[in-house]
C-alpha positions as CSV (number, residue, x, y, z in Angstrom):
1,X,4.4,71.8,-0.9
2,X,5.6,75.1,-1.9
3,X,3.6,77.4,0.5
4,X,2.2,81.1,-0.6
5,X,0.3,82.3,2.3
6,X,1.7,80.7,5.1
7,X,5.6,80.9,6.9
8,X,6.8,78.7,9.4
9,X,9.5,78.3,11.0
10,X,10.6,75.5,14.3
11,X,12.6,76.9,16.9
12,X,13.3,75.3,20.5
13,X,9.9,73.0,20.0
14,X,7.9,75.7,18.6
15,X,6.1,75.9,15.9
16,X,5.8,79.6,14.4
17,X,3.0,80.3,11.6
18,X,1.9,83.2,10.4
19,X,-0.9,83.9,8.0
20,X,1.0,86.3,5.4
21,X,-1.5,87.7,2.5
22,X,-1.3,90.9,4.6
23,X,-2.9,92.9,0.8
24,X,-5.9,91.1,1.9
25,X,-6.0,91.4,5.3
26,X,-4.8,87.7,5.5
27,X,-8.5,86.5,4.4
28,X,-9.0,83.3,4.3
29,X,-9.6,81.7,1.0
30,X,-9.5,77.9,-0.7
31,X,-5.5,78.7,-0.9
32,X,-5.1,79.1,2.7
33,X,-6.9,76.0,3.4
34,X,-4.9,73.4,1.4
35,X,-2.1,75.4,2.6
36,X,-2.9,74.8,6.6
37,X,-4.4,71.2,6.0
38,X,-0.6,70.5,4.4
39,X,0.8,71.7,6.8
40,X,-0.4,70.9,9.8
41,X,-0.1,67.3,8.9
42,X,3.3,67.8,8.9
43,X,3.4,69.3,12.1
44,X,1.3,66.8,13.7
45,X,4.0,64.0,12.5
46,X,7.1,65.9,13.8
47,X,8.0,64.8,17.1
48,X,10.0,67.8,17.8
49,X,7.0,70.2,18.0
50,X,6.0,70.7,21.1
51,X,4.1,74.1,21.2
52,X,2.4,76.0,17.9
53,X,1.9,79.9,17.8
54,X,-0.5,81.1,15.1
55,X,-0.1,85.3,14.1
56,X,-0.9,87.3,11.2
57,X,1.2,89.4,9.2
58,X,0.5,93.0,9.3
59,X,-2.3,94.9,11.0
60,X,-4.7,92.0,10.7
61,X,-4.7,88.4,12.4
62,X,-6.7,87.1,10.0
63,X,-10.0,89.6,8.6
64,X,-12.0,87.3,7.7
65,X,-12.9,85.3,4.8
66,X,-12.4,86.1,1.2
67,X,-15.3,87.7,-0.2
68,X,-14.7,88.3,-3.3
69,X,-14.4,84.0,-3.5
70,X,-17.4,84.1,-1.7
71,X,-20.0,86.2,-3.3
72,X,-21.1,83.8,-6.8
73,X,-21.4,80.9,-4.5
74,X,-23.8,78.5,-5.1
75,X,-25.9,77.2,-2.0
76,X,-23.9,74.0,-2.5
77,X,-21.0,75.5,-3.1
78,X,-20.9,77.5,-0.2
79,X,-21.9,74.6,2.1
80,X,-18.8,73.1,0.5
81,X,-16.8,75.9,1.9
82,X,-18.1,75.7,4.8
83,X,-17.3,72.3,5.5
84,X,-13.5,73.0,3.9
85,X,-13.0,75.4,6.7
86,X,-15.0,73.2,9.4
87,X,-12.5,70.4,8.5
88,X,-8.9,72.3,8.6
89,X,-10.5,74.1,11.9
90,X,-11.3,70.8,13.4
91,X,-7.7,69.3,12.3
92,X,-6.0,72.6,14.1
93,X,-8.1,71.6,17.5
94,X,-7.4,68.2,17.1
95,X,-3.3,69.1,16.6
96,X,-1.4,66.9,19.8
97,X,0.1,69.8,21.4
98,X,-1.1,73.0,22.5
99,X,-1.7,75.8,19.7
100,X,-1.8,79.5,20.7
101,X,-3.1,82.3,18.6
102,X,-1.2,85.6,19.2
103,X,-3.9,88.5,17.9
104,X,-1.8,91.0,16.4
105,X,-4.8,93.2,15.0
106,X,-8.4,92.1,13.0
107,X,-9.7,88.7,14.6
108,X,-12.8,89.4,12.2
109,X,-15.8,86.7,11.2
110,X,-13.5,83.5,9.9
111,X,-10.3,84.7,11.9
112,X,-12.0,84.5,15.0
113,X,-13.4,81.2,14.3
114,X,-9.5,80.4,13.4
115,X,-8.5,81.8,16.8
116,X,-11.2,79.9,18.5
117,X,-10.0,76.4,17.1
118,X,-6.6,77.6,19.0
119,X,-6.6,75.6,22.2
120,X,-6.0,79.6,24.3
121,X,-5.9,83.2,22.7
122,X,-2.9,86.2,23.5
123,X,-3.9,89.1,22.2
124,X,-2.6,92.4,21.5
125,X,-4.5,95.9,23.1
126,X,-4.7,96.6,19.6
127,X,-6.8,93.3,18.4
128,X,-10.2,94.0,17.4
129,X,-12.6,90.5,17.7
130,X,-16.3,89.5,16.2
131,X,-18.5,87.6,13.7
132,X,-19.5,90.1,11.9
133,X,-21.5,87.7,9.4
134,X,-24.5,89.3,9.8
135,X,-24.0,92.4,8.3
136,X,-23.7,90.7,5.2
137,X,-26.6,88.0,5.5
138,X,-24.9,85.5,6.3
139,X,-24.1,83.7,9.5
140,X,-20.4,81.8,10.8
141,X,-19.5,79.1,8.7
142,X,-16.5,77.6,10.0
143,X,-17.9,76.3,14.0
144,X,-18.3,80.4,15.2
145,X,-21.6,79.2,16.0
146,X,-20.4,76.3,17.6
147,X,-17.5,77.3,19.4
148,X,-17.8,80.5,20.6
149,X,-20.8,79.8,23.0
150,X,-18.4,77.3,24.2
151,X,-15.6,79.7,25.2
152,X,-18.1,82.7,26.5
153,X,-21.9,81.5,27.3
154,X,-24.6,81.1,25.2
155,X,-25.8,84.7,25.9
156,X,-22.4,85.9,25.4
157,X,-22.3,84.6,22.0
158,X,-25.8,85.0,20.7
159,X,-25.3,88.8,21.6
160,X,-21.9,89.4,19.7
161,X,-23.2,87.0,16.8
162,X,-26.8,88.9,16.4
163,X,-25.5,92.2,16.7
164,X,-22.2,91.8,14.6
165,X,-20.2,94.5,17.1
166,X,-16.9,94.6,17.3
167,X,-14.8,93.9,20.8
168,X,-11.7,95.2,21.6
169,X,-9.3,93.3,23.6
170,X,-10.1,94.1,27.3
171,X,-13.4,93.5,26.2
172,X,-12.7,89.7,24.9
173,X,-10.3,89.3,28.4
174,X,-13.6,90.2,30.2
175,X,-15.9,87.5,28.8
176,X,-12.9,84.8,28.5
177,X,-12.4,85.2,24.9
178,X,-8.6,85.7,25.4
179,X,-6.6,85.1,28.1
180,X,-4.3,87.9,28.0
181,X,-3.6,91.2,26.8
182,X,-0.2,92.1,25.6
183,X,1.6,96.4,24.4
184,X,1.6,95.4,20.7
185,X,5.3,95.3,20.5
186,X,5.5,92.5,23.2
187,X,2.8,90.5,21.7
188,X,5.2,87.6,20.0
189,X,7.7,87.7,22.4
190,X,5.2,87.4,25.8
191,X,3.5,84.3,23.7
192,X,6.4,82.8,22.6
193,X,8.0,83.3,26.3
194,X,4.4,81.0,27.4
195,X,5.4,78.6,24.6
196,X,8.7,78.1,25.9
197,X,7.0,77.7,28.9
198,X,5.1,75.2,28.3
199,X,7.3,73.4,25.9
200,X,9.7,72.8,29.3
201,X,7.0,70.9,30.8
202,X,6.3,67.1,30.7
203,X,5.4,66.5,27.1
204,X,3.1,63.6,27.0
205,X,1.4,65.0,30.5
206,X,0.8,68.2,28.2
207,X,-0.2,66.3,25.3
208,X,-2.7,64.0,27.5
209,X,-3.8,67.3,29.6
210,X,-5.1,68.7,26.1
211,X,-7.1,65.3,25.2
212,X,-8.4,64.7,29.1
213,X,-9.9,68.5,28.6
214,X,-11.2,68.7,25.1
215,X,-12.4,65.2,25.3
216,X,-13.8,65.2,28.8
217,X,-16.0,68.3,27.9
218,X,-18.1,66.2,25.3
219,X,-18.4,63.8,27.9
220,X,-20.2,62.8,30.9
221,X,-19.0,64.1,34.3
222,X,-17.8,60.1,35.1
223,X,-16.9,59.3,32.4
224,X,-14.7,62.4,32.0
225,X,-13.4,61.7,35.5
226,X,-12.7,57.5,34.1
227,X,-10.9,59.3,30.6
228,X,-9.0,61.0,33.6
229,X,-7.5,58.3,35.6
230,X,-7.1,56.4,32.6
231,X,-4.4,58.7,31.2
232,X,-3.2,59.6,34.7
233,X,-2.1,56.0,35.1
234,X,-0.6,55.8,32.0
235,X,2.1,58.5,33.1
236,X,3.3,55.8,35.8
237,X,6.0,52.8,35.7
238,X,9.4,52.1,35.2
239,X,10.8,55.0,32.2
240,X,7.6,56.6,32.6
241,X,7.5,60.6,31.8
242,X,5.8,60.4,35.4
243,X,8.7,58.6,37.3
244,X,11.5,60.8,35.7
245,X,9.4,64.1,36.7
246,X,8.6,62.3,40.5
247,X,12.2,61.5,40.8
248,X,13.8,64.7,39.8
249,X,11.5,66.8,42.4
250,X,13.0,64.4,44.9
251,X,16.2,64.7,44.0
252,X,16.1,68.3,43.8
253,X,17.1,68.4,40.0
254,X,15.8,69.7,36.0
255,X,14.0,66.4,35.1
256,X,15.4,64.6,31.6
257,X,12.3,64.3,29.4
């Protein structure tokens, strides 16, 4: 596929994607969905990706969603789009390695709910976060709703959602909605240095640590625990990921994954 709004590039494990319409703030439109569905597909099936970093081009992560697509929608129609962007969203979660969205700017209405399917969120002291829906009738339509009481509380999220205000970045660090706060200009290179990071570590123990959390949460507390010790075992044996990371700690060496 010949992409238009998105670059990528893989580098030492990493995936980097940006989200490049920057004329438009990097909205989101039917484009940009087919593009990321594509694409993450492919990701997902190359075994040398190990770590994903989403950005924006420009002074926006992603604004929001296309509007101007937007505003002759029938009811039907825009449950349709709703259910596009639910779908690609759930996909990006769903990816088996960790995804980190670097906020460069705007994190606005369908960019947040983009950041939010990220598995954590870097952000620049620039960034500005919300669901702004309101202001225009409307309410989140790709999982805002769903995910971002998730990340910050329920009262957290019913606040930001009714009153459509607009965060800045300490303010998201405060309530959990990013995990750091980066100087603009060392933004990509302080997430990609956690990427590299993490794309050192154990890869299937990463993998499985992403799948014993995001799993485990819709579960029961036991049954969590039993998904737990299920994949913890898995990581044992003779040429296990487990016994190659054991052995080198013992032997006081870098472990051969």
């Amino acid at each position: 596929m010949e992409y238009q709004i998105l670059k990528h590039e893989i580098n030492e494990g990493i995936a980097l994607v940006t989200v490049s319409r920057p004329q438009a703030l990097n909205a989101l439109n039917t484009l940009f969905f087919k593009e990321m569905d594509h694409l993450l597909a492919a990701l997902a099936q190359n075994n040398s990706v190990r770590v994903m970093v989403l950005t924006g081009e420009g002074k926006a992560f992603v604004a929001g969603a296309d509007i101007a697509e937007m505003v002759d929608k029938s009811a039907m129609e825009g449950s349709g789009f709703s259910r596009m962007g639910q779908n690609t969203f759930r996909s990006l979660e769903k990816m088996p390695f960790p995804v980190i969205a670097a906020l460069n700017g705007f994190a606005l209405g369908g960019g947040l709910e983009l950041a939010m399917a990220c598995d954590f969120r870097i952000a620049s002291n620039k960034a500005k976060l919300g669901q702004p829906e309101v202001n225009l009738g409307l309410i989140p339509g790709f999982a805002g709703t769903q995910r971002l009481p998730r990340l910050v509380g329920m009262a957290n999220a019913l606040y930001l959602l009714s009153t459509a205000e607009i965060i800045d970045a300490a303010e998201a660090l405060r309530i959990g909605l990013v995990q750091k706060v980066t100087e603009p200009e060392m933004l990509i290179d302080e997430t990609m240095r956690i990427a590299r990071l993490i794309a050192s570590k154990g890869p299937k123990a990463v993998q499985l640590i992403k799948v014993a959390v995001r799993k485990g949460l819709g579960m029961e507390f036991e049954a969590g625990n039993d998904l737990e010790a299920m994949h913890f075992g898995s990581l044992f044996g003779a040429k296990s990921e487990g016994e190659e990371g054991m052995k080198a700690f013992l032997e006081k060496r870098p472990p051969v994954w």
